[in-house]
VMD Tcl script that builds the backbone (N, CA, C; Angstrom):
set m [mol new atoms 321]
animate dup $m
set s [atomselect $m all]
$s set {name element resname resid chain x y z} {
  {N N UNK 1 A 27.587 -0.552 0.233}
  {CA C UNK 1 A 26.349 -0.057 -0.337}
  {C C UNK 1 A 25.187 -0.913 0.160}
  {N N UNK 2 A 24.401 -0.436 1.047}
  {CA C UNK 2 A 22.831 -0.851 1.390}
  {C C UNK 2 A 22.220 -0.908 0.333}
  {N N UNK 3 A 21.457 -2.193 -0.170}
  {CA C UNK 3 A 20.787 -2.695 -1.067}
  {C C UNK 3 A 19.068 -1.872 -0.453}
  {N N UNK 4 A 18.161 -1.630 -1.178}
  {CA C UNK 4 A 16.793 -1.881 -0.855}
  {C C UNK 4 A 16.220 -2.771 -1.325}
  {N N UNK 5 A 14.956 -2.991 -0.262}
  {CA C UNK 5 A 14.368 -4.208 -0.854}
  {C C UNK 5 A 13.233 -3.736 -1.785}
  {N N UNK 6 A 12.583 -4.407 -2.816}
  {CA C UNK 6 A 11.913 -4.260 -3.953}
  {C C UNK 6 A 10.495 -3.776 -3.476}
  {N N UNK 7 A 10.171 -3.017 -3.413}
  {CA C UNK 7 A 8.606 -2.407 -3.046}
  {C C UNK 7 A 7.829 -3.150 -3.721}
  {N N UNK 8 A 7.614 -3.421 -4.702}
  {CA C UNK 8 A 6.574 -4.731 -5.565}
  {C C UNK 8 A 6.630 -5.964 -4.779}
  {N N UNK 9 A 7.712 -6.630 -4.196}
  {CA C UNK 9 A 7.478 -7.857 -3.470}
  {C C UNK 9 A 6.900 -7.614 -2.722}
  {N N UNK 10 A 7.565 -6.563 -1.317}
  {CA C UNK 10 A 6.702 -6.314 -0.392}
  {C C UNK 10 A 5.266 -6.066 -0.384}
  {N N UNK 11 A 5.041 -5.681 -1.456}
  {CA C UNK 11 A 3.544 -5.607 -1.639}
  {C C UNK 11 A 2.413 -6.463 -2.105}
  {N N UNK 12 A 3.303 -7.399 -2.941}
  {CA C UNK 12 A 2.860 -8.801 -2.931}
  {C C UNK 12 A 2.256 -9.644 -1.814}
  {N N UNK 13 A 2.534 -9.257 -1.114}
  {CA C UNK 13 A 2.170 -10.200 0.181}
  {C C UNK 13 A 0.927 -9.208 0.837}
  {N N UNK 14 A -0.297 -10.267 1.073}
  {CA C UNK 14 A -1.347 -9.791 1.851}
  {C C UNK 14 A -1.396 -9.271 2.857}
  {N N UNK 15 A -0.678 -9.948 3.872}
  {CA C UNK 15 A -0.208 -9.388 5.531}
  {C C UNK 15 A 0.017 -7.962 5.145}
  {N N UNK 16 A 1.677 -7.963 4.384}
  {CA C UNK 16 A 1.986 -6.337 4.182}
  {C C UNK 16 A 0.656 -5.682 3.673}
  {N N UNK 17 A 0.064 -5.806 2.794}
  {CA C UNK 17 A -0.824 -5.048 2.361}
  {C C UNK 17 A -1.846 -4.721 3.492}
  {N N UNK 18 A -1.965 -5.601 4.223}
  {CA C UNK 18 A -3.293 -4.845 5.212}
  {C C UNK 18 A -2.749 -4.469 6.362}
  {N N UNK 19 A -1.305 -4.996 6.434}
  {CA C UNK 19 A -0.316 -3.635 7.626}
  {C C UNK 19 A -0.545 -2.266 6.799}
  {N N UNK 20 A -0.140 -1.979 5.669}
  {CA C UNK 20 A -0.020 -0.770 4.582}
  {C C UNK 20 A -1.527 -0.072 5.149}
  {N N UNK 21 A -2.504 -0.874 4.933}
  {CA C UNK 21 A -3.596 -0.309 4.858}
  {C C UNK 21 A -4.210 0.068 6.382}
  {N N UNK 22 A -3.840 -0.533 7.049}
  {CA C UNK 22 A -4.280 -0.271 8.807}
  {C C UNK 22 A -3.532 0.883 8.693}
  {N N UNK 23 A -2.139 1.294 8.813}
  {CA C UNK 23 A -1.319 2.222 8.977}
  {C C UNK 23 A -1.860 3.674 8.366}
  {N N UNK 24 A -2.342 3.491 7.236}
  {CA C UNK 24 A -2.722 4.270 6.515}
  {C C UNK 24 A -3.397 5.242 7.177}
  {N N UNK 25 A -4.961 4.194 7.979}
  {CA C UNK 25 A -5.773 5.203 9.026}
  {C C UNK 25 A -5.396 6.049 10.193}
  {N N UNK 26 A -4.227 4.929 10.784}
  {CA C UNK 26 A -3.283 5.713 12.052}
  {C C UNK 26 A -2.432 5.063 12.337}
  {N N UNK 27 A -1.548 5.949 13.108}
  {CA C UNK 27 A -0.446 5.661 12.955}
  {C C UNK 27 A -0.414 4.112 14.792}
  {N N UNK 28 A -0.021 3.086 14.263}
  {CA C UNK 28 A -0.348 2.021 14.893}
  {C C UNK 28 A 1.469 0.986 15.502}
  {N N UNK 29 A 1.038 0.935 16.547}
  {CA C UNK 29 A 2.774 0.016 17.201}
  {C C UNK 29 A 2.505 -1.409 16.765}
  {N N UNK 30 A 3.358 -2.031 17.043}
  {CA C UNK 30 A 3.364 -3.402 16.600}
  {C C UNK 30 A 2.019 -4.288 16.779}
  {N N UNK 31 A 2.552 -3.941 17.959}
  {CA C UNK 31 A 1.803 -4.696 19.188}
  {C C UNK 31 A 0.061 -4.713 18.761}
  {N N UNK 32 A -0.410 -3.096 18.406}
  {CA C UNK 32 A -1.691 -3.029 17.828}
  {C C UNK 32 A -1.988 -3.496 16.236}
  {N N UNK 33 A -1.088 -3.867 15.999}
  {CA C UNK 33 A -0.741 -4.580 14.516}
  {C C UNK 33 A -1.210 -5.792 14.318}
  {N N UNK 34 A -0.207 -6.639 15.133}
  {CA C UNK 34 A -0.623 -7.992 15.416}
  {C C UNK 34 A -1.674 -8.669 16.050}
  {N N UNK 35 A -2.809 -7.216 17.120}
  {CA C UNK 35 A -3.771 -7.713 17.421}
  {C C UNK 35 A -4.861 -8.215 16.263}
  {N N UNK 36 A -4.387 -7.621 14.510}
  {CA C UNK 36 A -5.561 -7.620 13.624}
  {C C UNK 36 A -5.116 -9.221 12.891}
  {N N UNK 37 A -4.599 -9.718 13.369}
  {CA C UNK 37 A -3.893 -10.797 12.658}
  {C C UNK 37 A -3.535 -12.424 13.550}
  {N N UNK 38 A -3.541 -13.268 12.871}
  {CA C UNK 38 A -3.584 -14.322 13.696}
  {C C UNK 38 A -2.047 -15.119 13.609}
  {N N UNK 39 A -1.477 -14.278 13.471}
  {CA C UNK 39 A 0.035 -14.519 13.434}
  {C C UNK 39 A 0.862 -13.994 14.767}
  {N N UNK 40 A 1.995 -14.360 14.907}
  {CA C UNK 40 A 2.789 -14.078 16.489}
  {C C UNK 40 A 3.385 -12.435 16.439}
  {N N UNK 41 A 3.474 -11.873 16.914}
  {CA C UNK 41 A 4.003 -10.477 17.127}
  {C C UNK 41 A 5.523 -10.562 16.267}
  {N N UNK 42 A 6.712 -11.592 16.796}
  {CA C UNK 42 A 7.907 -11.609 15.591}
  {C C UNK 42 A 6.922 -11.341 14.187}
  {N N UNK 43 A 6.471 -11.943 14.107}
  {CA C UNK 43 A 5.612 -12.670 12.134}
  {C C UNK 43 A 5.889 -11.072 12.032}
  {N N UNK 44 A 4.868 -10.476 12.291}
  {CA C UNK 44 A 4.290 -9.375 12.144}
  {C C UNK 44 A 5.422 -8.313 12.446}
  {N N UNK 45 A 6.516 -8.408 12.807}
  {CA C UNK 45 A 7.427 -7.551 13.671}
  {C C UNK 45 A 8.391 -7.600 11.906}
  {N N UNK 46 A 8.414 -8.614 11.448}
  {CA C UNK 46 A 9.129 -9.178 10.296}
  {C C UNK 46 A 8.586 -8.250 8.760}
  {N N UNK 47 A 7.609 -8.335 8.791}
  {CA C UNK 47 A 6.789 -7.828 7.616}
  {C C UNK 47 A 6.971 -5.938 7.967}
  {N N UNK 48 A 7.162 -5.872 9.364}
  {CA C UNK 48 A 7.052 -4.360 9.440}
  {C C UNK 48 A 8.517 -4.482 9.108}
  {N N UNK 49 A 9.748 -5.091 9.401}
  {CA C UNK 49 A 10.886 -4.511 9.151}
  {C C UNK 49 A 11.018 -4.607 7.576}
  {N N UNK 50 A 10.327 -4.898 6.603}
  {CA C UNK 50 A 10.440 -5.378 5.224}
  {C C UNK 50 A 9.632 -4.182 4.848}
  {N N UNK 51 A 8.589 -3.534 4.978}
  {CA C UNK 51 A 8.110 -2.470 5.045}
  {C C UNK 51 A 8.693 -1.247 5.135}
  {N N UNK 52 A 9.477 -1.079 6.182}
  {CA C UNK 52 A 10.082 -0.212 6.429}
  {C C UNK 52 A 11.518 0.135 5.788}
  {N N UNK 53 A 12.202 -1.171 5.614}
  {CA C UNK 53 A 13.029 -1.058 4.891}
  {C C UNK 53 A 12.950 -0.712 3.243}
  {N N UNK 54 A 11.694 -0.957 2.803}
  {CA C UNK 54 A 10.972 -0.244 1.575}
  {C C UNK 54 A 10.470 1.103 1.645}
  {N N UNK 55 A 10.895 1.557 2.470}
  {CA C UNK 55 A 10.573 3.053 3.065}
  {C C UNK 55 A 8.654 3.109 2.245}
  {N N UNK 56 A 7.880 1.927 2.850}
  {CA C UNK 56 A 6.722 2.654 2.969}
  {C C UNK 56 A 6.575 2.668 4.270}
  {N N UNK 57 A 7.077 2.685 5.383}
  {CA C UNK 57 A 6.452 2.562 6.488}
  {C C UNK 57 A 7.557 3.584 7.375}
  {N N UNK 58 A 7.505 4.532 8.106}
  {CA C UNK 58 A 7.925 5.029 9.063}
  {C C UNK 58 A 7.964 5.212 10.508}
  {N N UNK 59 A 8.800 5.122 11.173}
  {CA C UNK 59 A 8.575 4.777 12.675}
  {C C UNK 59 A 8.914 6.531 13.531}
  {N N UNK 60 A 8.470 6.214 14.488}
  {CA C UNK 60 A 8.428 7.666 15.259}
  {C C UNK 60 A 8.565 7.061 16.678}
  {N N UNK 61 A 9.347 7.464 17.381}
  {CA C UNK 61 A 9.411 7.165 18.928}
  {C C UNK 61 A 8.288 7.999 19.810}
  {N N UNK 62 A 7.599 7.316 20.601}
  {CA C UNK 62 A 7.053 8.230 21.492}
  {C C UNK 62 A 6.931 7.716 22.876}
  {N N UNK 63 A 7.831 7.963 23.552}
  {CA C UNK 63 A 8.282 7.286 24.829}
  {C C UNK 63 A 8.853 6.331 24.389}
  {N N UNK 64 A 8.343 5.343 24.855}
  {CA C UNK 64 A 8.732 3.545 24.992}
  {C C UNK 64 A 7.791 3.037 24.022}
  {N N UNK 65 A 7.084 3.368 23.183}
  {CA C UNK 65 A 6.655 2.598 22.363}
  {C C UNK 65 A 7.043 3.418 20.724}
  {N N UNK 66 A 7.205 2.602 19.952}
  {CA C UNK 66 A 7.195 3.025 18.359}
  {C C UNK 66 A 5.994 2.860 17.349}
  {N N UNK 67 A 5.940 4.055 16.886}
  {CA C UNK 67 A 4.889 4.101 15.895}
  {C C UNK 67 A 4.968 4.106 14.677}
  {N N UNK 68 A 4.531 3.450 14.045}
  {CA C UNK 68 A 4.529 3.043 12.763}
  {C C UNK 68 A 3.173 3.689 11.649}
  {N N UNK 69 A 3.728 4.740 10.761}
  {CA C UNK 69 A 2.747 5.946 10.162}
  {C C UNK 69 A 3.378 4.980 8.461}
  {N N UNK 70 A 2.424 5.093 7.352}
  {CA C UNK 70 A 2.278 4.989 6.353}
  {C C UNK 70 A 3.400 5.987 5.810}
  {N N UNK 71 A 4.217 5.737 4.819}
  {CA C UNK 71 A 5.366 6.899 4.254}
  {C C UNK 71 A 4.616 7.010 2.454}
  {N N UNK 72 A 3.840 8.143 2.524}
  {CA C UNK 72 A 3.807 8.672 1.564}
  {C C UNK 72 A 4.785 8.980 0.079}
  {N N UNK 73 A 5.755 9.220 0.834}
  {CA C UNK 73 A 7.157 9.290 -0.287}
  {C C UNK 73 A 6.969 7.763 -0.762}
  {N N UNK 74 A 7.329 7.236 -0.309}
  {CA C UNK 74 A 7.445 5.246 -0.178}
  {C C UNK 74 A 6.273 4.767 -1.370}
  {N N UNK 75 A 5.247 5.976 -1.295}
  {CA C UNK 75 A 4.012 4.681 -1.871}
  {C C UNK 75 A 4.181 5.361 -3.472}
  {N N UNK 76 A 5.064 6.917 -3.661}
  {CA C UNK 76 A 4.533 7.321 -4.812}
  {C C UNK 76 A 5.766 6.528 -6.152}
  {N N UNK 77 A 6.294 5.483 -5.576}
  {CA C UNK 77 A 6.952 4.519 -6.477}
  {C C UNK 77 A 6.212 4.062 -7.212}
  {N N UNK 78 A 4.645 3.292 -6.300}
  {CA C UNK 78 A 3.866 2.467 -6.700}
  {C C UNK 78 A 2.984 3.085 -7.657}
  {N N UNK 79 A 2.645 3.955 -7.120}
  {CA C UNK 79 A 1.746 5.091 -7.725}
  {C C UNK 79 A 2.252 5.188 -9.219}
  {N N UNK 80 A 3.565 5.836 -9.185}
  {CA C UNK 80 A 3.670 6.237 -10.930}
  {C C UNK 80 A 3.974 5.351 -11.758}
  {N N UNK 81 A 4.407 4.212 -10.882}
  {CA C UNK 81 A 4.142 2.903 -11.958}
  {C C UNK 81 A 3.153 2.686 -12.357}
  {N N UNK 82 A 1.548 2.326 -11.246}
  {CA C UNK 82 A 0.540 2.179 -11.831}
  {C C UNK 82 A -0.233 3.411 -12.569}
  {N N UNK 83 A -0.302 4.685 -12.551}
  {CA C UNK 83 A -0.661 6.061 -13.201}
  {C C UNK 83 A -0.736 5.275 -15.008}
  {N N UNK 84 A 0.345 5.092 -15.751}
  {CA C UNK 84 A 0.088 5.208 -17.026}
  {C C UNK 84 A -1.424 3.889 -16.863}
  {N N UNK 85 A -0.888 3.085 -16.278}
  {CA C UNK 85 A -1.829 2.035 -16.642}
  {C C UNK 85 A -3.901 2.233 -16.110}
  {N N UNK 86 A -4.029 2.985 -15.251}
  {CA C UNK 86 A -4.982 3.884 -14.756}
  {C C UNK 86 A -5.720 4.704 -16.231}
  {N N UNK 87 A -4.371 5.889 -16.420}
  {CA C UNK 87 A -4.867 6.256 -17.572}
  {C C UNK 87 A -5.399 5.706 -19.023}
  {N N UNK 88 A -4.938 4.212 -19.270}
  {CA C UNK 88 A -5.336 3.491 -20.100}
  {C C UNK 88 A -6.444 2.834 -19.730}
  {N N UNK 89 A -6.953 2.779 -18.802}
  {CA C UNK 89 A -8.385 1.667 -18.208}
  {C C UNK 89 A -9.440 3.279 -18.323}
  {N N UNK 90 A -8.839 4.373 -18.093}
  {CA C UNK 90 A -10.071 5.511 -18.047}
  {C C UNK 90 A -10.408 6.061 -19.292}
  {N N UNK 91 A -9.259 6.006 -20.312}
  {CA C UNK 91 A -9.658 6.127 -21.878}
  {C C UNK 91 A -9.961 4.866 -22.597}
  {N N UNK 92 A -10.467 3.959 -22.230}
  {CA C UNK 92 A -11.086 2.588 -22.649}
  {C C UNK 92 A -12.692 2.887 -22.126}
  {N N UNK 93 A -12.533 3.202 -20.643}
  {CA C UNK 93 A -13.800 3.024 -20.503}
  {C C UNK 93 A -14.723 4.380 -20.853}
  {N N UNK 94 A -13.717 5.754 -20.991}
  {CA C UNK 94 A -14.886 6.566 -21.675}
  {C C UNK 94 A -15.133 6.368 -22.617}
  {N N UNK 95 A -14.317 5.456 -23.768}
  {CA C UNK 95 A -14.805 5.298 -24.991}
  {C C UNK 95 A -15.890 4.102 -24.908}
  {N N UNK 96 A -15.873 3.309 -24.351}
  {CA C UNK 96 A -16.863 2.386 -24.197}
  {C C UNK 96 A -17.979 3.046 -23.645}
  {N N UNK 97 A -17.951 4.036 -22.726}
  {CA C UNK 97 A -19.539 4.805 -22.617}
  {C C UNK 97 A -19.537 5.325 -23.803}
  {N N UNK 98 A -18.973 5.732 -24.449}
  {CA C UNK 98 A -19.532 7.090 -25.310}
  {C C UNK 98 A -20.012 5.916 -26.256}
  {N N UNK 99 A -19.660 4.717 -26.609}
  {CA C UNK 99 A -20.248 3.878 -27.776}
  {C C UNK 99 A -21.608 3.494 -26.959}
  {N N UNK 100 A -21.698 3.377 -25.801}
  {CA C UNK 100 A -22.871 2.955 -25.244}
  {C C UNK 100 A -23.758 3.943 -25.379}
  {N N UNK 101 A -23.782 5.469 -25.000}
  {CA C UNK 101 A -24.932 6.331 -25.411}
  {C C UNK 101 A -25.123 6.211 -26.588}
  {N N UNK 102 A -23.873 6.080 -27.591}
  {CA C UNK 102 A -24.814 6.450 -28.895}
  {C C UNK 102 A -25.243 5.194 -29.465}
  {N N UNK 103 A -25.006 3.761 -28.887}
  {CA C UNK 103 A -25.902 2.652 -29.112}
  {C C UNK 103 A -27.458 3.146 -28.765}
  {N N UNK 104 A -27.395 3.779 -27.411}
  {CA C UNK 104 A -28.497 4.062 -26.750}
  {C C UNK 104 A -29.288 5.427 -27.499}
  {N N UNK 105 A -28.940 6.335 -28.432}
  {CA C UNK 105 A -29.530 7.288 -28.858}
  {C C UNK 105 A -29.894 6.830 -30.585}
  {N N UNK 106 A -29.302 5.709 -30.870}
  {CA C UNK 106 A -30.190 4.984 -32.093}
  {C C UNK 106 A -31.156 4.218 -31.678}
  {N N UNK 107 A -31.255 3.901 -30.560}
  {CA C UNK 107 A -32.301 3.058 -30.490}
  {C C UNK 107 A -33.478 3.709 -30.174}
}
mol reanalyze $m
mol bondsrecalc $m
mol representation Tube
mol addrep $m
């Protein structure tokens, strides 16, 4: 049995997060990866296999080079974990406007 690795760690880490987020815009090879970063191509070669093995990251062959696209499936782990907690920061803060107009309509 293949273990996965924990999508919350991986995401813990800054590097991953702004691989996550470059990827996001297009779909990007290593190689153009590590140009955004001041780390060695392995470093960066490392964080993509930890990525990927968290199935947020997907690879696609095209010729001789591999591309690396953002995996949608992958991110909606993160997503419905954070969702309830979203919904609790947006019914806090409409109630905190709505006390603010009607601070603002006694005065």
């Amino acid at each position: 049995m293949k273990l996965r690795r924990d999508v919350f760690q991986a995401i813990a880490d800054p590097t991953r997060r702004t691989i996550i987020s470059l990827v996001a815009l297009q779909a990007m090879t290593p190689t153009a990866l590590a140009e955004n970063f001041d780390y060695s191509r392995q470093t960066i070669s490392k964080h993509i296999q930890i990525l990927t093995e968290c199935e947020l990251l997907k690879q696609e062959q095209n010729g001789r080079e591999i591309y690396y696209h953002l995996n949608s499936e992958g991110m909606k782990e993160i997503a419905n974990f954070i969702e309830p907690f979203r919904k609790m920061w947006d019914d806090r803060f409409d109630k905190l406007e709505n006390l603010m107009k009607d601070h603002q309509s006694e005065s």
